[in-house]
C-alpha positions as CSV (number, residue, x, y, z in Angstrom):
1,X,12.3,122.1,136.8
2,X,9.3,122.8,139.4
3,X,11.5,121.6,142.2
4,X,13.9,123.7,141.1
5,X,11.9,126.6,140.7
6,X,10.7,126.8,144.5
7,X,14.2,126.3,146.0
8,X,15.2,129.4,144.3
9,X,11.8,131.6,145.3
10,X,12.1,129.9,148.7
11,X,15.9,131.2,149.1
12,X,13.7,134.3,149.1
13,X,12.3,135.8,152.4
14,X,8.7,136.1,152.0
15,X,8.6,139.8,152.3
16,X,10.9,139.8,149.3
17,X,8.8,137.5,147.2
18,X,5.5,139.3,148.1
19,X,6.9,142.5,147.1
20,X,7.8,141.3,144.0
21,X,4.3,139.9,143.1
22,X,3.0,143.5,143.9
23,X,5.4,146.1,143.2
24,X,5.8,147.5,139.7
25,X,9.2,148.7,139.8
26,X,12.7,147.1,140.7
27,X,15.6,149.2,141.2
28,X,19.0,147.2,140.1
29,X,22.3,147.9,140.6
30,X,25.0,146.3,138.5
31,X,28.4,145.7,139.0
32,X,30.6,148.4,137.6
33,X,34.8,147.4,136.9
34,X,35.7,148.6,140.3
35,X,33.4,145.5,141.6
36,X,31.7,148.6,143.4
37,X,28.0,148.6,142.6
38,X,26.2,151.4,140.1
39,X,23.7,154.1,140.4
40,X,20.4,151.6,140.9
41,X,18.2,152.0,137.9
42,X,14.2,152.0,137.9
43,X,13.0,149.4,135.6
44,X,9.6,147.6,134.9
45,X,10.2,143.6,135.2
46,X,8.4,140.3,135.2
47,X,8.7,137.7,138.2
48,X,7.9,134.2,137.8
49,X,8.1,133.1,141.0
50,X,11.8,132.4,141.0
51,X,13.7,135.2,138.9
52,X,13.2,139.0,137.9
53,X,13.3,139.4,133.9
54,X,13.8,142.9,132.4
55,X,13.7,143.6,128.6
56,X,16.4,145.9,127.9
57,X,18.6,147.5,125.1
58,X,21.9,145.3,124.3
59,X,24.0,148.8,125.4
60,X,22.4,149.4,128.8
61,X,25.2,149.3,131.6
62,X,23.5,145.8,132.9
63,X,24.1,144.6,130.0
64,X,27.4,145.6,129.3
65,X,28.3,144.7,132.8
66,X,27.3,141.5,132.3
67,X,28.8,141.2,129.1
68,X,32.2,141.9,130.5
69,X,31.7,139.0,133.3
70,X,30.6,140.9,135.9
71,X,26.9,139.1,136.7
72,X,26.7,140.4,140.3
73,X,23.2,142.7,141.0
74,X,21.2,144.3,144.1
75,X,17.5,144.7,143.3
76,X,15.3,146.5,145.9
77,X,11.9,146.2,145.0
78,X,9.2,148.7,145.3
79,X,11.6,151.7,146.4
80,X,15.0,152.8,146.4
81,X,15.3,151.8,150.3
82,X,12.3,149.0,149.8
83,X,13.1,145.3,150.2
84,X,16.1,143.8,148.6
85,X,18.4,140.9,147.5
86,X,21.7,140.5,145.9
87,X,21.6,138.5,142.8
88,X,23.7,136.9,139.6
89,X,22.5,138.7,135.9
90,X,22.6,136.7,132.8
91,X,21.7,136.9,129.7
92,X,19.3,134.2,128.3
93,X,17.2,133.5,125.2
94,X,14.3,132.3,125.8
95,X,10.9,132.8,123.4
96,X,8.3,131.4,126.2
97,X,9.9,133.7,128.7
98,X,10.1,137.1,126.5
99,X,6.2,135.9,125.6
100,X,5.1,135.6,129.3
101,X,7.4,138.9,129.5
102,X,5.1,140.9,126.8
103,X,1.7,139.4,128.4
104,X,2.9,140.6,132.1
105,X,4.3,144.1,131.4
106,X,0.7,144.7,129.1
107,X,-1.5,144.1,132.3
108,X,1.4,145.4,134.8
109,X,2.0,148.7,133.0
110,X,-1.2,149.8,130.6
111,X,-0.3,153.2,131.2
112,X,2.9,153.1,129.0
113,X,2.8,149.8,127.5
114,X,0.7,151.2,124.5
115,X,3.4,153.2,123.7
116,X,6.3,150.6,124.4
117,X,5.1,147.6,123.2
118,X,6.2,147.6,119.3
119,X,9.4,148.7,120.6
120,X,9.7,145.1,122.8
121,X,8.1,142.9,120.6
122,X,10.3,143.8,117.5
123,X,13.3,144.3,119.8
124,X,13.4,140.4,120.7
125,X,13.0,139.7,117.4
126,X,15.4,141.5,115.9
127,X,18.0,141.6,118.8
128,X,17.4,145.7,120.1
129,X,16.3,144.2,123.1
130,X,17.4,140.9,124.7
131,X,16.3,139.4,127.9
132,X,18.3,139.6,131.1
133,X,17.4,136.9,134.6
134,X,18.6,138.3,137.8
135,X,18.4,134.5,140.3
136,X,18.5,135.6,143.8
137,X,21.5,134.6,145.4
């Protein structure tokens, strides 16, 4: 699984991989039915070294899109014009991950996460958030 791990971060340019450990925004872009790309969206998100996570509501567009089969993403990180990759979305299920989630967006985000953080802990429990890995391509 380690192995595994560092081929997909190295896939990554190092620019790309260092923007992720610093930045605190992503801004993905989904694939809408025309197989055009959406309107990128500012989101907070977790990187473990080899995918982005996001905690999100089960009727977001990403979600949707992905739903419908359509897994295709572009993240910039950072900015709107910062550093970016295209990526596959998918929904996973993972209790360790959505943990490690929680524990990162509390020390990544303490100015909202007070006010957030019911919200995403009840959310994966009760399925009004689920957990969505974007793997660079």
């Amino acid at each position: 699984m380690l192995a595994l791990a560092s081929a997909v971060a190295a896939a990554l340019p190092p620019a790309i991989d260092h923007a992720l450990r610093d930045s605190k925004y992503v801004y993905i872009q989904s694939e809408r039915k025309s197989h055009q790309l959406g309107k990128p969206a500012e989101i907070w998100f977790f990187y473990d070294g080899s995918a982005v996570y996001v905690g999100t509501r089960p009727t977001s567009w990403r979600v949707r899109r992905i739903k419908a089969g359509r897994h295709r993403a572009h993240i910039a990180v950072g900015k709107l014009d910062g550093p970016a990759f295209d990526a596959t979305g998918e929904l996973v299920h993972d209790a360790k991950i959505e943990q490690q989630l929680l524990e990162a967006y509390a020390k990544k985000y303490p100015e909202g996460w007070t006010r957030f953080a019911d919200s995403f802990r009840e959310g994966f429990k009760t399925g009004d958030r689920v957990l969505v890995r974007y793997t660079p391509k």
